[in-house]
C-alpha positions in Angstrom: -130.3 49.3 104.0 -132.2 53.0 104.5 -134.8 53.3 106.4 -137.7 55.2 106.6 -140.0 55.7 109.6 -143.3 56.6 108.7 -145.2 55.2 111.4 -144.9 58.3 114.0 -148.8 58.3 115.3 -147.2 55.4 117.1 -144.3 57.1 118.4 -141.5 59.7 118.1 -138.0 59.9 118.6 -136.8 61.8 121.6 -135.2 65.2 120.6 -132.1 65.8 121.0 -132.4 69.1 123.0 -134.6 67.0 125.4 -132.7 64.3 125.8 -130.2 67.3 127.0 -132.7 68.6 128.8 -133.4 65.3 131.0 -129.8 63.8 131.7 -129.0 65.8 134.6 -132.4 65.0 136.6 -130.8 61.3 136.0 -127.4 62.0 138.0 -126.2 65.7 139.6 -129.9 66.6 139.8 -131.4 63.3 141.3 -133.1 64.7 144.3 -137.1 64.2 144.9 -138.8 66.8 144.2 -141.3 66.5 147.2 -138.3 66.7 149.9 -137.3 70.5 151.4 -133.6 70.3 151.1 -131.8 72.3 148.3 -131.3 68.7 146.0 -135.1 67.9 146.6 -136.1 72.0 145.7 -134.1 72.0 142.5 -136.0 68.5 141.1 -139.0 70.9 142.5 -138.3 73.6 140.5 -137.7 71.8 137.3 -141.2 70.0 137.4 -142.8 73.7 138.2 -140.8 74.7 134.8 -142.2 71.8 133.1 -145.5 72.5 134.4 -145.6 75.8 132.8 -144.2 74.9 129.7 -146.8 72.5 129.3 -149.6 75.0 130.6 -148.4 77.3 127.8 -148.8 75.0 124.9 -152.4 73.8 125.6 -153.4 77.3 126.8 -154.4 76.2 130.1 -152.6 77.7 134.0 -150.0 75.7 135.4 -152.4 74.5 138.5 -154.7 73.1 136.1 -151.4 70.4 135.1 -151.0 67.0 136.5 -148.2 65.0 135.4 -149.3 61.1 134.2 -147.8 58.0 133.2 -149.2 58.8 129.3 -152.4 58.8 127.7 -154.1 55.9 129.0 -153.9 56.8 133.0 -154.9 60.4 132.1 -157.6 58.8 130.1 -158.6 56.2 132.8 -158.2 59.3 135.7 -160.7 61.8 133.5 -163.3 59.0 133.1 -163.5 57.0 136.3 -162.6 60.5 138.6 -165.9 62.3 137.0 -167.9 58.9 137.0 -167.1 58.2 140.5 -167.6 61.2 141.9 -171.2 61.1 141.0 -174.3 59.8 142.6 -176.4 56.2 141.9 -177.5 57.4 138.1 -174.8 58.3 136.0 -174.6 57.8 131.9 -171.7 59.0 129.5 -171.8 59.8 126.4 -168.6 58.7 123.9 -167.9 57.4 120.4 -167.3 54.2 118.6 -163.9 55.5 117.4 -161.9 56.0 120.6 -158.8 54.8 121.2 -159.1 51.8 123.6 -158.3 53.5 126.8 -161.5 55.5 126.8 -163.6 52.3 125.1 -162.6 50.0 128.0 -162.6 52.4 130.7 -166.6 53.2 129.7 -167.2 49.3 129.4 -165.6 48.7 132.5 -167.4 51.3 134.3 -171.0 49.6 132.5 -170.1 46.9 134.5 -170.4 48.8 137.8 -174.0 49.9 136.7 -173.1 53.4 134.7 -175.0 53.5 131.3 -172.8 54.8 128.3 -173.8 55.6 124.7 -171.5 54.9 121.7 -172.2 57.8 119.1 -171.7 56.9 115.3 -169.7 58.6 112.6 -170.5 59.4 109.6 -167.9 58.2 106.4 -165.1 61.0 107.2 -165.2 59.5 111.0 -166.9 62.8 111.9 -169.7 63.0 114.9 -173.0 64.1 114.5 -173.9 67.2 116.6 -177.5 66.4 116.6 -176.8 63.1 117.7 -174.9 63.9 120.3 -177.9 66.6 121.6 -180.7 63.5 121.5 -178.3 61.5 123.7 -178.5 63.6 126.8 -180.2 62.8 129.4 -180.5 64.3 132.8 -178.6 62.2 134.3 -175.3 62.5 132.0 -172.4 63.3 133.5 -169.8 63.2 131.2 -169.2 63.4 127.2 -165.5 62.1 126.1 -164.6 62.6 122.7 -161.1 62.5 121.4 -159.6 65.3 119.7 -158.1 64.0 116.3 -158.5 60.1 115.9 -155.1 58.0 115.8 -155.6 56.1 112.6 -157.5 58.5 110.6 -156.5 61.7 112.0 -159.8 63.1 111.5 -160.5 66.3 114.4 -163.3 66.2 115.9 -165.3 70.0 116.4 -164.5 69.7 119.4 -165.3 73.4 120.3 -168.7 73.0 119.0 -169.3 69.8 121.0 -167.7 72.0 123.6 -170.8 74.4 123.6 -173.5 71.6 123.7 -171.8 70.1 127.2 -171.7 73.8 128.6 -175.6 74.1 127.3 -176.5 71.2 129.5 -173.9 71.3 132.3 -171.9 68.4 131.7 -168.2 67.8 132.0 -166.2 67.3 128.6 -162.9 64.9 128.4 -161.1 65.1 125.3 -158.3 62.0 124.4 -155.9 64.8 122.5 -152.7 62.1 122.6 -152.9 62.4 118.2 -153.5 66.4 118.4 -151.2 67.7 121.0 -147.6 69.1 119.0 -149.7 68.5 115.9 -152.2 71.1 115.5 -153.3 74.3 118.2 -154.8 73.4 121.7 -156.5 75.9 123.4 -158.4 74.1 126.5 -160.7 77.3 126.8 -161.2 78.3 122.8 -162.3 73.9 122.4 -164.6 74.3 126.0 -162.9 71.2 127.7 -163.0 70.3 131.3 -160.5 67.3 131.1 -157.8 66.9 128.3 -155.4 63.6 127.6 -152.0 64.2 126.2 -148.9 61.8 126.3 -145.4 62.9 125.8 -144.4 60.1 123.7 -146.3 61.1 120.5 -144.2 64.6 120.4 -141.3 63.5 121.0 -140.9 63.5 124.6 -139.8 59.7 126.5 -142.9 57.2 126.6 -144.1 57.0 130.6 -144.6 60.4 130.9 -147.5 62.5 130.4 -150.3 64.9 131.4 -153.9 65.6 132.3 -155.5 68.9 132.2 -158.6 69.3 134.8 -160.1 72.7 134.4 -160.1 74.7 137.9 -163.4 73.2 139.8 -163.8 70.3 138.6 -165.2 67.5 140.8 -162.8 64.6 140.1 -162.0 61.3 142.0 -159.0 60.5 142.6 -157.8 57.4 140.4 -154.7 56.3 142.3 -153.9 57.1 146.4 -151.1 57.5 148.4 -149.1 60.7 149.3 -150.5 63.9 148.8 -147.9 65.0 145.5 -149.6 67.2 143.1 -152.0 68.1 145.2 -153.7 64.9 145.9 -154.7 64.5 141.9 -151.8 61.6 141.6 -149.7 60.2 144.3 -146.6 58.8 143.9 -142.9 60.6 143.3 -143.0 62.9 140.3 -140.8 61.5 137.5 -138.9 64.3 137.4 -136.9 63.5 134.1 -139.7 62.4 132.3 -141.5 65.6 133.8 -138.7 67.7 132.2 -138.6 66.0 129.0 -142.2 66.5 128.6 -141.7 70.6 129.3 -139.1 70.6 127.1 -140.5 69.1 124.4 -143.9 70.9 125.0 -141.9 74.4 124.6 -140.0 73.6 121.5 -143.4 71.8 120.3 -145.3 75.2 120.8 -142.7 77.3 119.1 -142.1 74.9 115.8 -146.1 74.7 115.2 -147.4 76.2 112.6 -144.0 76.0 110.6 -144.0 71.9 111.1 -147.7 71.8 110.3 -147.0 73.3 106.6 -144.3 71.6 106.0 -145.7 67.5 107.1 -149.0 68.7 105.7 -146.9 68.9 102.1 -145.0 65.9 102.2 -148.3 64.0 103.5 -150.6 65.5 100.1 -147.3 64.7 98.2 -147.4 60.4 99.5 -151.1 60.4 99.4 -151.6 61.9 95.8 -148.4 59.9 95.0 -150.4 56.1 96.0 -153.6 57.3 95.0 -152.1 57.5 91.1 -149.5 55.2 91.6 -151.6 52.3 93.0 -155.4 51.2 91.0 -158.5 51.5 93.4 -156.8 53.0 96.3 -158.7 55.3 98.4 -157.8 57.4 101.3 -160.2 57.3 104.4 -161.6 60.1 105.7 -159.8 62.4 103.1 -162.7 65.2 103.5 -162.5 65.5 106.6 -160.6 68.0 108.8 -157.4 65.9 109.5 -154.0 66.1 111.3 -151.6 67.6 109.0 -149.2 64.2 109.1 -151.7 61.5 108.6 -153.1 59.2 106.0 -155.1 56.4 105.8 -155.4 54.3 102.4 -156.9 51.0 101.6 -155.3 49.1 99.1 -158.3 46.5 98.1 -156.9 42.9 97.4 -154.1 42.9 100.1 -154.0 41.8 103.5 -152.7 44.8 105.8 -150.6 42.6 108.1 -148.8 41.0 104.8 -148.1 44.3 103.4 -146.4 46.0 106.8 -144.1 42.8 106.9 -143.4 43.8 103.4 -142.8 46.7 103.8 -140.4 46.5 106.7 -138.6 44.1 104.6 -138.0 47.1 102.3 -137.1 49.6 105.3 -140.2 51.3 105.6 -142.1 51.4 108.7 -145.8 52.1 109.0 -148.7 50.6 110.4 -151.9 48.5 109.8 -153.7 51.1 112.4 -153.3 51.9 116.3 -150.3 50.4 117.9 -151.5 48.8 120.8 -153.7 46.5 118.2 -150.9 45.3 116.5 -151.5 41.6 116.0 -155.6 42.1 116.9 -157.3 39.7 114.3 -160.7 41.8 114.4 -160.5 44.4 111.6 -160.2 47.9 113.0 -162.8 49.1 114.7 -162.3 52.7 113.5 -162.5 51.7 109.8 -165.3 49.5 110.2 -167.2 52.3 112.2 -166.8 54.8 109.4 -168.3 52.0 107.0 -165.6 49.9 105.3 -166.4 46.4 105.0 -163.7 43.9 107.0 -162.0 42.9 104.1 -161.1 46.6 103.2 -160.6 47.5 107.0 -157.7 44.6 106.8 -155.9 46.2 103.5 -155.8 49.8 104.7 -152.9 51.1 105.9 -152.1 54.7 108.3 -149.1 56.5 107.0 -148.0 58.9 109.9 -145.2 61.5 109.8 -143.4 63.8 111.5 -140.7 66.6 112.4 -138.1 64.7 111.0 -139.7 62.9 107.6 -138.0 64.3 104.2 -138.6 64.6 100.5 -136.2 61.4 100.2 -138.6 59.4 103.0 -141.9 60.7 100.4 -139.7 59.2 97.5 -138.7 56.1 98.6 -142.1 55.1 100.0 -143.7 56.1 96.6 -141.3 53.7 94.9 -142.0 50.6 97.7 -145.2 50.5 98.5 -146.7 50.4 95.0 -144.3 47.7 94.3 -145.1 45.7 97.4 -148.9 46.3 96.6 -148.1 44.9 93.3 -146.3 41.7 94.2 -148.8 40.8 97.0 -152.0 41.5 94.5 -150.3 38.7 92.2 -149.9 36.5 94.8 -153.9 37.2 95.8 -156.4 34.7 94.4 -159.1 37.4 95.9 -157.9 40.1 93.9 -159.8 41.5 90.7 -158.1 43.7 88.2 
């Protein structure tokens, strides 16, 4: 049976070439890349060469890079490093659509005292500038705001929000794991201090990934031990990951704009292809600015959960919403936010593609999911035609 993977906002295959790239740091080239000999200073160099390779795709300088285990401890180490730092009154500003790595770090850290204040979004999942200038306060010290959301893809303006915490002096964190290899990053054009990204959305191995802090930055650190990467996160570099990560970062930065056209097509071409195919369908946040590979569509009179088993039944993978809430039986907090009622957060579905998705993968998915649709509508005592 084919199958078709359209479910790569949840991950991505590791390349080829950086697959390649790592196997050597797993045997010849084992050596720690804190110790002086020669093994220990080639594993050395290779993390500085990864380093710069990941610099160069967000725009940033190589000292400003510190290699993670993936999004969620760069996430945690941007918002508990800045918080901590700080004196007795502290309040952050963030919204109700983050991913759940910035949602629990800012309720965990209401917990120690810190105040935080959940902006809104409008329908398209969009923030609201002026809302986010009445919510300062004097004593704000941070604003996090993710880059492009994970089940809508909707991107933020970040480098307007960007502005607004340079007005009023306050350190901005953006959550770019859905943006980075996806659409341009430039950590001084968007007016970040602290930027997420995690190599297993761009086809790097999962475990590895990176944190940008912009040079003078007062930031705690979140983990201790040795004094690797200069003191920002202890602990031996994983040097293979590291590599795959520069690797993938550098082929990432030079496919860009040519794989943005091209999964920006095939993603109009499934959407358009549902939205005529199936009755009452809607895509979420389709006005909005988006990621060029992602789509969101309720499909009223279905249950989400039914129609992914379905689905995969078929050989097509995709996904109810954010991975890490697979089996969660709240609705999606991101659709709800944005205004759908439960029962339409539950039937909506995220189609995510990427590099490697093909006219065939658009075809076959147009021909099974309105036929899944179908069957589980007729089996619906809900559903009105």
């Amino acid at each position: 049976m084919p199958r078709v993977y359209l479910d790569h906002n949840a991950t991505t295959p590791v390349e080829p070439e950086v697959l390649d790239a790592m196997l050597p740091y797993f045997s010849a080239d084992f050596g720690n890349a804190a110790s002086i000999h020669t093994p220990g200073q080639r594993a050395r160099a290779a993390v500085e060469t990864a380093r710069e390779q990941v610099a160069s795709l967000l725009g940033a300088r190589t000292q400003e890079i510190v290699f993670t285990s993936g999004g969620t401890e760069s996430d945690n180490h941007a918002i508990f490093g800045i918080v901590r730092s700080a004196g007795a009154t502290k309040h952050v500003i963030t919204t109700q659509i983050e991913h759940e790595a910035v949602l629990n770090a800012c309720q965990a850290l209401e917990k120690e005292g810190a105040a935080v204040t959940y902006l809104t979004v409008n329908s398209n999942g969009l923030v609201d500038l002026e809302e986010l200038r009445e919510a300062i306060r004097p004593e704000t010290l941070l604003i996090t705001i993710m880059h492009a959301n994970n089940e809508l893809g909707t991107v933020q303006p970040l480098d307007k929000i960007g502005k607004i915490a340079a007005q009023n002096d306050i350190y901005l964190h953006t959550d770019a794991v859905q943006s980075a290899g996806k659409i341009p990053i430039d950590v001084n054009a968007l007016g970040v201090d602290l930027l997420s990204i995690s190599g297993h959305k761009f086809y790097a191995p999962k475990g590895i990934g990176a944190l940008y802090i912009r040079g003078g930055t007062r930031l705690r650190q979140l983990l201790y031990g040795g004094h690797h990467q200069r003191g920002f996160r202890p602990g031996t570099e994983n040097v293979p990951g590291i590599v795959g990560l520069g690797k993938s970062a550098e082929l990432t930065r030079i496919a860009l704009s040519a794989d943005a056209s091209r999964i920006s097509q095939l993603r109009n071409q499934l959407e358009r292809g549902l939205l005529e195919k199936i009755p009452h369908s809607r895509a979420n946040a389709a006005n909005a600015p988006r990621t060029p590979n992602t789509t969101n569509i309720t499909f009223p009179g279905i249950e989400g959960e039914a129609l992914i088993i379905a689905l995969d039944l078929k050989g097509l993978a995709c996904s109810t919403g954010a991975a890490c809430s697979s089996g969660a039986v709240e609705p999606s907090h991101v659709l709800t936010a944005i205004g759908l009622p439960a029962e339409e957060a539950r039937a909506s579905i995220r189609f995510s593609l990427g590099r490697h998705s093909t006219r065939a993968d658009i075809a076959f998915a147009l021909e099974a999911v309105p036929a899944a649709v179908a069957q589980l509508r007729q089996l619906s005592p809900a559903y009105q035609k």
